[in-house]
Backbone atoms as SQL, in Angstrom:
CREATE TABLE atoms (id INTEGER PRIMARY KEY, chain TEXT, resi INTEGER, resn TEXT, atom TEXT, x REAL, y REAL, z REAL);
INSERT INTO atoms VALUES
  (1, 'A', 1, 'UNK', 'N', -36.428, 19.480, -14.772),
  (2, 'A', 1, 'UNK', 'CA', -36.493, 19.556, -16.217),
  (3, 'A', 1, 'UNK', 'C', -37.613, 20.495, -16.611),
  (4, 'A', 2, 'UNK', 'N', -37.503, 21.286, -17.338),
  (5, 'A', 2, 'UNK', 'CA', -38.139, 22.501, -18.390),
  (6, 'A', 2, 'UNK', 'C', -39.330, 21.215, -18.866),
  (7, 'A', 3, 'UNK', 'N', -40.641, 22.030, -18.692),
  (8, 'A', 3, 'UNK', 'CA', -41.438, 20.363, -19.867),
  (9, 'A', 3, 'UNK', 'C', -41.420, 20.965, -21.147),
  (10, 'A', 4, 'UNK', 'N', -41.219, 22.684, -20.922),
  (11, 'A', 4, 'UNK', 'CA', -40.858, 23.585, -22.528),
  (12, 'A', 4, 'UNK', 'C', -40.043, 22.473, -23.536),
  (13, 'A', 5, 'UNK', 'N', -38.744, 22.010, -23.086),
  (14, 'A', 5, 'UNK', 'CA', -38.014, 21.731, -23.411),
  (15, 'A', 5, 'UNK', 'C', -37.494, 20.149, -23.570),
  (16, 'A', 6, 'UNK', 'N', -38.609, 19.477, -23.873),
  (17, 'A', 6, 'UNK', 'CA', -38.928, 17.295, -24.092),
  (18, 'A', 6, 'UNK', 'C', -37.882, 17.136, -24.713),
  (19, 'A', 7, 'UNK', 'N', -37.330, 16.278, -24.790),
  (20, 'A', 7, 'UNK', 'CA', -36.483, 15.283, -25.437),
  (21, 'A', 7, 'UNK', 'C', -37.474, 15.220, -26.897),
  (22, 'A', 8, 'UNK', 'N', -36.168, 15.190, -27.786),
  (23, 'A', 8, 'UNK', 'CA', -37.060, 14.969, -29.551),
  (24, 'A', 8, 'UNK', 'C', -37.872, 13.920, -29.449),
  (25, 'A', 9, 'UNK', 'N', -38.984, 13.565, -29.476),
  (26, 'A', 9, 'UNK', 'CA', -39.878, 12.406, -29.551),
  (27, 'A', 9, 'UNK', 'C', -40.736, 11.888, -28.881),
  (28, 'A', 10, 'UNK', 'N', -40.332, 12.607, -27.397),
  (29, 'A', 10, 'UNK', 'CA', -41.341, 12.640, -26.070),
  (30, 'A', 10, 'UNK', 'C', -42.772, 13.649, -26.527),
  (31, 'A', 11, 'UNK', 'N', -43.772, 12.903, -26.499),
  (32, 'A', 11, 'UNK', 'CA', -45.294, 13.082, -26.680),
  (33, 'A', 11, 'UNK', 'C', -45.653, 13.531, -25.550),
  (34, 'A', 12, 'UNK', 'N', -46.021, 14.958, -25.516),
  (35, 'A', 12, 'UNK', 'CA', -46.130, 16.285, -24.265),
  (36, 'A', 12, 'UNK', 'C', -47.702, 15.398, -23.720),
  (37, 'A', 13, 'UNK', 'N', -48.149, 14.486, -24.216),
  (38, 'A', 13, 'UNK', 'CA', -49.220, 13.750, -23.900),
  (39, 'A', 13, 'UNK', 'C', -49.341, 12.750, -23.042),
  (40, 'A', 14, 'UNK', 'N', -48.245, 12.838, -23.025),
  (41, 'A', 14, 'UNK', 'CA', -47.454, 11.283, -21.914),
  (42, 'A', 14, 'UNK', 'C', -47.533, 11.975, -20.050),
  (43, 'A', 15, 'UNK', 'N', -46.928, 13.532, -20.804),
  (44, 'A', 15, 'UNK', 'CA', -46.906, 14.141, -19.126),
  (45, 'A', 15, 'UNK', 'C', -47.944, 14.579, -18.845),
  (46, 'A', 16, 'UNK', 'N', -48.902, 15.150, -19.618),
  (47, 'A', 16, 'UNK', 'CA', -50.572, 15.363, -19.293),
  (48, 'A', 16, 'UNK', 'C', -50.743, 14.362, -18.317),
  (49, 'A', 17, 'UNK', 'N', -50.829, 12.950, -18.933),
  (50, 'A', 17, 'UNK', 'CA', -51.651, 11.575, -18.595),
  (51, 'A', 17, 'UNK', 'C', -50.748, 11.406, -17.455),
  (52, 'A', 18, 'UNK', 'N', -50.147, 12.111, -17.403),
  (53, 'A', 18, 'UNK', 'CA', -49.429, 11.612, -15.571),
  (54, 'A', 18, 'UNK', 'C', -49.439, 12.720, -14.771),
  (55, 'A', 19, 'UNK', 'N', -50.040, 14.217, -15.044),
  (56, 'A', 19, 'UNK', 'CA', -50.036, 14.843, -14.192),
  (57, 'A', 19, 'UNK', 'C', -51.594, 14.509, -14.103),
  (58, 'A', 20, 'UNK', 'N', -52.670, 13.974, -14.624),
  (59, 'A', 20, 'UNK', 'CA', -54.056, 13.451, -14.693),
  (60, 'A', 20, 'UNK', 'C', -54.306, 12.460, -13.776),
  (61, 'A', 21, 'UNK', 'N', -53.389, 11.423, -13.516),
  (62, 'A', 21, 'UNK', 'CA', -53.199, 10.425, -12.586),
  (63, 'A', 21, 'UNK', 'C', -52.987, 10.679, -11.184),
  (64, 'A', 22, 'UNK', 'N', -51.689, 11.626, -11.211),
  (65, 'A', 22, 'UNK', 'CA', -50.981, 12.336, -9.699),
  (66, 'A', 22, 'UNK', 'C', -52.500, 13.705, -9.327),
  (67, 'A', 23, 'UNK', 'N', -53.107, 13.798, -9.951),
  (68, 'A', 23, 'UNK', 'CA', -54.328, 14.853, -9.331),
  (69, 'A', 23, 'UNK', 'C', -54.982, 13.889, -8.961),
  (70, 'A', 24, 'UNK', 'N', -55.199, 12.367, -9.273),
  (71, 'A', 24, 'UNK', 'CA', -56.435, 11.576, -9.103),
  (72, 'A', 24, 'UNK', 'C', -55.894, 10.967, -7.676),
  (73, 'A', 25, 'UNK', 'N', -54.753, 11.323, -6.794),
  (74, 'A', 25, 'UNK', 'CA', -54.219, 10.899, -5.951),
  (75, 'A', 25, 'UNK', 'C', -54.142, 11.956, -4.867),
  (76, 'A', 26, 'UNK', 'N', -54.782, 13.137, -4.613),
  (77, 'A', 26, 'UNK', 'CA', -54.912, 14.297, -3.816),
  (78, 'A', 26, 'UNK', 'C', -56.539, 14.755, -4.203),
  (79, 'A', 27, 'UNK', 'N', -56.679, 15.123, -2.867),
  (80, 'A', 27, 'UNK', 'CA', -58.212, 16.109, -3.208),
  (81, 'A', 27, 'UNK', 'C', -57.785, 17.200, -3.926),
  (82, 'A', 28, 'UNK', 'N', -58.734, 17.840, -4.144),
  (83, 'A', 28, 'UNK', 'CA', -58.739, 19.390, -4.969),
  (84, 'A', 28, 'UNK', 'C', -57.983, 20.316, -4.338),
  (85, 'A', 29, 'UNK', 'N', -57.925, 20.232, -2.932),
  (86, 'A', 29, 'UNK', 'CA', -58.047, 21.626, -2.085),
  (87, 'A', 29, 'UNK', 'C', -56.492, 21.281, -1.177),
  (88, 'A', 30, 'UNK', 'N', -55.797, 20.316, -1.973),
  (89, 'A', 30, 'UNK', 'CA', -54.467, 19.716, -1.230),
  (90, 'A', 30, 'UNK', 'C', -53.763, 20.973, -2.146),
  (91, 'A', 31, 'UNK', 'N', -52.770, 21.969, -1.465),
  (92, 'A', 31, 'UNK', 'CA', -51.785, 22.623, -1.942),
  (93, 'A', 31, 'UNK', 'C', -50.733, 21.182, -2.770),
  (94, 'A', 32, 'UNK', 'N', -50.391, 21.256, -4.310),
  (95, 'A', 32, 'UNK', 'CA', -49.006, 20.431, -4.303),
  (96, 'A', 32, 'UNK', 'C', -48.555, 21.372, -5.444),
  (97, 'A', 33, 'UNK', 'N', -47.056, 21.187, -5.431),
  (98, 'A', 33, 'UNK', 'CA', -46.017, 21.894, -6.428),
  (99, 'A', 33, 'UNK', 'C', -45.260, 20.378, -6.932),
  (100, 'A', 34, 'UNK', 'N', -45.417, 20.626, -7.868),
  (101, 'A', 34, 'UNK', 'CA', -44.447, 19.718, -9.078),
  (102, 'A', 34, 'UNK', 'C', -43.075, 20.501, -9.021),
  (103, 'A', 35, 'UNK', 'N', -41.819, 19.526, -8.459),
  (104, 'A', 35, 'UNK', 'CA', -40.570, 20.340, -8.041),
  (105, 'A', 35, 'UNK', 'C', -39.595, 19.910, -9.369),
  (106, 'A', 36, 'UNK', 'N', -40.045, 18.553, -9.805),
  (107, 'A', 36, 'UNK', 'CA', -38.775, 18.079, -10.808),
  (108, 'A', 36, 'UNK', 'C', -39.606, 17.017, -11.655),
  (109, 'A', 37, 'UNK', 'N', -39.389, 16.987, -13.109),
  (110, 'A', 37, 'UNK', 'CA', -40.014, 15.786, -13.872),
  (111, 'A', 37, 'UNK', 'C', -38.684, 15.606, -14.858),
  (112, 'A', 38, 'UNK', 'N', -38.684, 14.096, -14.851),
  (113, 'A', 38, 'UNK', 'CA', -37.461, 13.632, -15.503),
  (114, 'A', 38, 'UNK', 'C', -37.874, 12.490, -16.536),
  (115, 'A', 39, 'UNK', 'N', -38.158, 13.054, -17.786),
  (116, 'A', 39, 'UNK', 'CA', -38.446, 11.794, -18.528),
  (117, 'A', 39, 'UNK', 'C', -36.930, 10.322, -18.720),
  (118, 'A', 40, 'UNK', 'N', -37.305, 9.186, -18.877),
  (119, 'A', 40, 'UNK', 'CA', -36.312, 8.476, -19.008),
  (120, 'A', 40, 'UNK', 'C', -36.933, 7.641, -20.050),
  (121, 'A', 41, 'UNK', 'N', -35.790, 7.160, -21.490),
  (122, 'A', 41, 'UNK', 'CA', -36.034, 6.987, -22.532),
  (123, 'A', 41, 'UNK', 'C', -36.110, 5.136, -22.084),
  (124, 'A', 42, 'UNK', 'N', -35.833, 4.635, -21.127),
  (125, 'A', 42, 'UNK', 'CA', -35.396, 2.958, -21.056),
  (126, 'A', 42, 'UNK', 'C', -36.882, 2.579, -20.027),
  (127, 'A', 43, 'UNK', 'N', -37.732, 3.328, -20.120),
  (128, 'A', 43, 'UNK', 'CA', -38.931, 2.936, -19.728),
  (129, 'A', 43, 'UNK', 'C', -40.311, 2.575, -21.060),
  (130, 'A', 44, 'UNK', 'N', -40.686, 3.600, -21.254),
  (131, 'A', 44, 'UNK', 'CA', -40.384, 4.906, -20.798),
  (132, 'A', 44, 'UNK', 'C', -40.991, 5.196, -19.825),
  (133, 'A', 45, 'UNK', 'N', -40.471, 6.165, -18.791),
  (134, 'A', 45, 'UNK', 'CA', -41.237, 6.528, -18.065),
  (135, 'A', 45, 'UNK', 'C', -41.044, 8.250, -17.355),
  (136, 'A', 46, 'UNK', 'N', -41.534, 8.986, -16.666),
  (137, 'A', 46, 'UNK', 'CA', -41.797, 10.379, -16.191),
  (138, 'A', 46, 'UNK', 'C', -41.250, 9.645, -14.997),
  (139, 'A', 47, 'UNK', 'N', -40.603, 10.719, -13.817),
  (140, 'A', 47, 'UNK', 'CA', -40.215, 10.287, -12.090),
  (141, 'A', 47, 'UNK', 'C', -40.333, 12.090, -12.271),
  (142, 'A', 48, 'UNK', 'N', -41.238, 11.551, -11.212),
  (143, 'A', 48, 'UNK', 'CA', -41.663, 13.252, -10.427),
  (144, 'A', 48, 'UNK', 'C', -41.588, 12.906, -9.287),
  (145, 'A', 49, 'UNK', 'N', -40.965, 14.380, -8.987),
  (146, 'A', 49, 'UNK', 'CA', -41.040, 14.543, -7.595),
  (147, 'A', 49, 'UNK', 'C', -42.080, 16.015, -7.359),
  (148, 'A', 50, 'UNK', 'N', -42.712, 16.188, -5.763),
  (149, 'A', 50, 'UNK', 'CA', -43.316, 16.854, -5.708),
  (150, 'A', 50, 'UNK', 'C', -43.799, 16.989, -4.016),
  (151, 'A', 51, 'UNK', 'N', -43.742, 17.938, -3.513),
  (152, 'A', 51, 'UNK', 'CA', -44.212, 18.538, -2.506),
  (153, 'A', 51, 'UNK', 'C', -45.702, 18.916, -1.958),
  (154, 'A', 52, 'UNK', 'N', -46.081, 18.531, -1.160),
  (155, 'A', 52, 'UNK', 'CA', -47.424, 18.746, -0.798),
  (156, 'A', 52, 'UNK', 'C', -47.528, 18.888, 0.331),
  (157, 'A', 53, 'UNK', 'N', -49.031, 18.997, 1.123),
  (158, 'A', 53, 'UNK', 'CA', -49.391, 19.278, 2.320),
  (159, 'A', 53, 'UNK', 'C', -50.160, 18.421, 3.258),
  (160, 'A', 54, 'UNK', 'N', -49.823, 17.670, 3.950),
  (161, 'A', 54, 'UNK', 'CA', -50.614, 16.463, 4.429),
  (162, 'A', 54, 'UNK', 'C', -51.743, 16.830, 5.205),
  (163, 'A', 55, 'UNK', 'N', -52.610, 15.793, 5.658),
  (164, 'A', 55, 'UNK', 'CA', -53.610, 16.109, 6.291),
  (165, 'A', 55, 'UNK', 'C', -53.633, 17.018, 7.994),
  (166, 'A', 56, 'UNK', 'N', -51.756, 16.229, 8.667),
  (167, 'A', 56, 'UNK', 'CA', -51.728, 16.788, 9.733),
  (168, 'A', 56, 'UNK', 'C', -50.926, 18.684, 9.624),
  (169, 'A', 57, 'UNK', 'N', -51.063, 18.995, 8.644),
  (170, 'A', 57, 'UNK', 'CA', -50.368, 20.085, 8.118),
  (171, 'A', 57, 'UNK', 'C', -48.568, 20.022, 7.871),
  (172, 'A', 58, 'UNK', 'N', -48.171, 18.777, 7.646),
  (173, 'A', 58, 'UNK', 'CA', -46.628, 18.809, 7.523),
  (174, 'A', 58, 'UNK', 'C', -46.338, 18.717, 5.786),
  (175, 'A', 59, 'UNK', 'N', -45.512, 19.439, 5.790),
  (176, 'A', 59, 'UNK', 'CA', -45.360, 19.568, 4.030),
  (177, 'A', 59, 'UNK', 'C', -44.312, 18.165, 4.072),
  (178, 'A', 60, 'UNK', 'N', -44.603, 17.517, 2.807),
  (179, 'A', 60, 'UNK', 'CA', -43.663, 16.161, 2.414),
  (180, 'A', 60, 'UNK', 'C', -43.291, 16.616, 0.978),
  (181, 'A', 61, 'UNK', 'N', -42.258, 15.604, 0.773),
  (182, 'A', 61, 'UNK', 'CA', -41.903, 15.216, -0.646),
  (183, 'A', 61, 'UNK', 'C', -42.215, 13.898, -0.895),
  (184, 'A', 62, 'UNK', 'N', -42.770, 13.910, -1.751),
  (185, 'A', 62, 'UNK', 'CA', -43.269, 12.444, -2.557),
  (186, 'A', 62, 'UNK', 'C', -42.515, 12.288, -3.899),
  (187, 'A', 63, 'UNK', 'N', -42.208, 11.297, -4.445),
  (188, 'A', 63, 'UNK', 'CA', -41.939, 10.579, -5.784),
  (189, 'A', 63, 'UNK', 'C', -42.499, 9.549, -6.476),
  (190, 'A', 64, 'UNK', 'N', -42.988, 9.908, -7.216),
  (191, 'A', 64, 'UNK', 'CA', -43.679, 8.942, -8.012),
  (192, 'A', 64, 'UNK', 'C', -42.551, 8.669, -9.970),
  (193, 'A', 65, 'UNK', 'N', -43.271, 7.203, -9.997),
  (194, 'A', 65, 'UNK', 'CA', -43.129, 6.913, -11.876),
  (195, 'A', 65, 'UNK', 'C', -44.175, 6.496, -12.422),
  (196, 'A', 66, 'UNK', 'N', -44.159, 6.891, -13.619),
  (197, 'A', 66, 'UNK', 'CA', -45.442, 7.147, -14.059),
  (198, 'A', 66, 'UNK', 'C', -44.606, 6.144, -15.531),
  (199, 'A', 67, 'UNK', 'N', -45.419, 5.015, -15.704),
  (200, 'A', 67, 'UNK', 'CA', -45.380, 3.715, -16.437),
  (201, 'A', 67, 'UNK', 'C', -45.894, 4.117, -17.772),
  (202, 'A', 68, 'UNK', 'N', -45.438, 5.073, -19.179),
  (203, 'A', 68, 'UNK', 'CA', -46.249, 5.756, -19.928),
  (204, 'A', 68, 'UNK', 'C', -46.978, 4.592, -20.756),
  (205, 'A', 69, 'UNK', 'N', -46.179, 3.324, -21.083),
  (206, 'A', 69, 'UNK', 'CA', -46.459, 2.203, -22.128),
  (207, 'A', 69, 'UNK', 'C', -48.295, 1.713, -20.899),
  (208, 'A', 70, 'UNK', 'N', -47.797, 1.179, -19.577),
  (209, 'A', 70, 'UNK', 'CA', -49.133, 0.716, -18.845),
  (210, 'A', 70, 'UNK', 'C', -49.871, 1.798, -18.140),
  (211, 'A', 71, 'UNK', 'N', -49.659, 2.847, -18.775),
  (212, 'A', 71, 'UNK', 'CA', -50.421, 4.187, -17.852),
  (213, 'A', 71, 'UNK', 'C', -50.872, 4.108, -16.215),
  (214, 'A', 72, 'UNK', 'N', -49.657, 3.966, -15.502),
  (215, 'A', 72, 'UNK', 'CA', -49.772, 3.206, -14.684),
  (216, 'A', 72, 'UNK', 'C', -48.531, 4.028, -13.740),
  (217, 'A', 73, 'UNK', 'N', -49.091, 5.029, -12.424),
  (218, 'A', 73, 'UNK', 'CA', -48.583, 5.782, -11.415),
  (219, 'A', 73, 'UNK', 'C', -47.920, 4.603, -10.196),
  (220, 'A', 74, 'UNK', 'N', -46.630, 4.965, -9.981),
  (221, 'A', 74, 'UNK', 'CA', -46.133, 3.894, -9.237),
  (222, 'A', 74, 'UNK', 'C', -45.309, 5.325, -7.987),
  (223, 'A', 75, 'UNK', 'N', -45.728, 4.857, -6.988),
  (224, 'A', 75, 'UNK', 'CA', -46.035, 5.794, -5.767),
  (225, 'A', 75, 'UNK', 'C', -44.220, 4.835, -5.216),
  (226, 'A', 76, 'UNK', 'N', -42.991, 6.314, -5.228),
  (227, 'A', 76, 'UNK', 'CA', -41.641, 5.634, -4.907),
  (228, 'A', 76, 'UNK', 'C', -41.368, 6.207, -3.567),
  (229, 'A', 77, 'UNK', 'N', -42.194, 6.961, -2.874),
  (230, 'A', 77, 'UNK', 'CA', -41.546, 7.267, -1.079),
  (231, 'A', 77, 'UNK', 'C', -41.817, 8.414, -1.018),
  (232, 'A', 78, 'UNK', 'N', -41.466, 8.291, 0.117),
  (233, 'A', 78, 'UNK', 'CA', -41.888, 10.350, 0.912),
  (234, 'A', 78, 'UNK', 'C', -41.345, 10.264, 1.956),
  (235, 'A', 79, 'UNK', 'N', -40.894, 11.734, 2.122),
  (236, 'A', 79, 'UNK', 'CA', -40.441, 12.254, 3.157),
  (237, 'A', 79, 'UNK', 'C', -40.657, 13.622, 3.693),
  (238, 'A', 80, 'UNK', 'N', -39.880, 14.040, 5.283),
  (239, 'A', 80, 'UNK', 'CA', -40.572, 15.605, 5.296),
  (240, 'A', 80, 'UNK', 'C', -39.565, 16.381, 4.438),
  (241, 'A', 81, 'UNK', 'N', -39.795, 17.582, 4.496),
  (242, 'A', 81, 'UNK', 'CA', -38.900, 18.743, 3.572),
  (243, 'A', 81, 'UNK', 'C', -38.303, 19.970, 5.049),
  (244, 'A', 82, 'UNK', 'N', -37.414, 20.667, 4.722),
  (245, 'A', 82, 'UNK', 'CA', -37.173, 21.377, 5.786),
  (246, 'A', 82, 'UNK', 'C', -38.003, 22.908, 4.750),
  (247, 'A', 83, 'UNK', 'N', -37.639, 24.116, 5.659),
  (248, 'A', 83, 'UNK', 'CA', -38.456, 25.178, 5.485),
  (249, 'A', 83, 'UNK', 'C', -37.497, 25.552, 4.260),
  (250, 'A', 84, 'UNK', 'N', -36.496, 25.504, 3.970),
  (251, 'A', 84, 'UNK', 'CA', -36.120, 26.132, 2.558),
  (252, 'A', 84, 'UNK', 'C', -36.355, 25.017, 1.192),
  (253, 'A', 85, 'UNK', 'N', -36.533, 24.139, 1.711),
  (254, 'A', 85, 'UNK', 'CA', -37.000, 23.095, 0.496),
  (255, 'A', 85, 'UNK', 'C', -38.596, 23.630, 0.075),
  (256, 'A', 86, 'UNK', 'N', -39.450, 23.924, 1.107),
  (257, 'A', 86, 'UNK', 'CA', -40.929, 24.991, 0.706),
  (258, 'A', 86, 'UNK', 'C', -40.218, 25.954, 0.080),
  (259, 'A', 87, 'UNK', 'N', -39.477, 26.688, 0.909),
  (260, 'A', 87, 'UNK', 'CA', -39.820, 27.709, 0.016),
  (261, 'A', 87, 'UNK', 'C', -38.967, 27.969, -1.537),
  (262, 'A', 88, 'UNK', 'N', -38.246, 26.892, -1.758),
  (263, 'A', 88, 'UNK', 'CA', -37.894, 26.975, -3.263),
  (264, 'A', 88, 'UNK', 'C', -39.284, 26.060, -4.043),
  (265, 'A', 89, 'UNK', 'N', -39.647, 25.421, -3.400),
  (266, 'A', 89, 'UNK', 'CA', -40.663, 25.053, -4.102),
  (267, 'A', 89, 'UNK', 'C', -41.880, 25.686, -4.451),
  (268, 'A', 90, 'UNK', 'N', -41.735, 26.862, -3.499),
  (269, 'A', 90, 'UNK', 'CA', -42.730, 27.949, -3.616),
  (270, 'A', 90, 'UNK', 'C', -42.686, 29.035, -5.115),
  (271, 'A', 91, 'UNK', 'N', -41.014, 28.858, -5.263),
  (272, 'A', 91, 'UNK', 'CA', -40.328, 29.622, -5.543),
  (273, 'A', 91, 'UNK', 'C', -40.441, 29.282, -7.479),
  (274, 'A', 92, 'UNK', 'N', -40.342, 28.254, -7.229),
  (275, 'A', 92, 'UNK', 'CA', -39.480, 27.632, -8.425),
  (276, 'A', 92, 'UNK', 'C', -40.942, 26.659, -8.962),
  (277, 'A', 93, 'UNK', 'N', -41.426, 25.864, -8.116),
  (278, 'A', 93, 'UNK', 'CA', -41.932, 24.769, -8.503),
  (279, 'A', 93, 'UNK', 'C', -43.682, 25.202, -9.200),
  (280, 'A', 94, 'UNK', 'N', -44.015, 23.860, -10.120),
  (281, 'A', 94, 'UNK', 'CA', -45.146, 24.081, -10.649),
  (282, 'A', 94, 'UNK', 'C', -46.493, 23.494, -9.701),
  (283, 'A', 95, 'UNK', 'N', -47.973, 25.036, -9.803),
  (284, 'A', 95, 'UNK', 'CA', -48.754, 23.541, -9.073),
  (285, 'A', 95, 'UNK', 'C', -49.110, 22.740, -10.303),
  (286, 'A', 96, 'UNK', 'N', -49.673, 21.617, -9.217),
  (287, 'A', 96, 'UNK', 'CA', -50.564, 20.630, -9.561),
  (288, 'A', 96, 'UNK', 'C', -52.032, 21.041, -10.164);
């Protein structure tokens, strides 16, 4: 999802406060790309997904939801990525 482009009524303040949270969950110096953010109106809540670089150097995908009413990051799984999943994320995706 475009964040240009919110749903009428979604407060661009909601995804700040959750990309504020998901930085408070990586050091500084961790490469991550934001690959997909999906607001959902029956939360409400943000589900990001996002790519990063682990400590043993293997790039993962992680998913998180981000609880906007309890401001509150809920960590949903990870896995590895193959080499063209980097590099669209290289490609395409936002950093962190």
């Amino acid at each position: 999802m475009s964040t240009s482009t919110l749903p009428a009524g979604v407060d661009r303040a909601s995804l700040s406060n959750c990309e504020a949270r998901l930085r408070s969950v990586f050091s500084p110096d961790t490469v991550v790309w934001i690959t997909d953010e999906q607001y959902e109106e029956n939360g409400p809540i943000w589900r990001v997904t996002l790519i990063y670089q682990n400590e043993m150097g293997a790039w993962r995908r992680r998913r998180y939801r981000y609880d906007i009413p309890s401001d509150t990051l809920h960590y949903t799984g990870e896995a590895p990525v193959s080499d063209s999943e980097l590099a669209a994320a290289r490609a395409t995706g936002r950093r962190l």
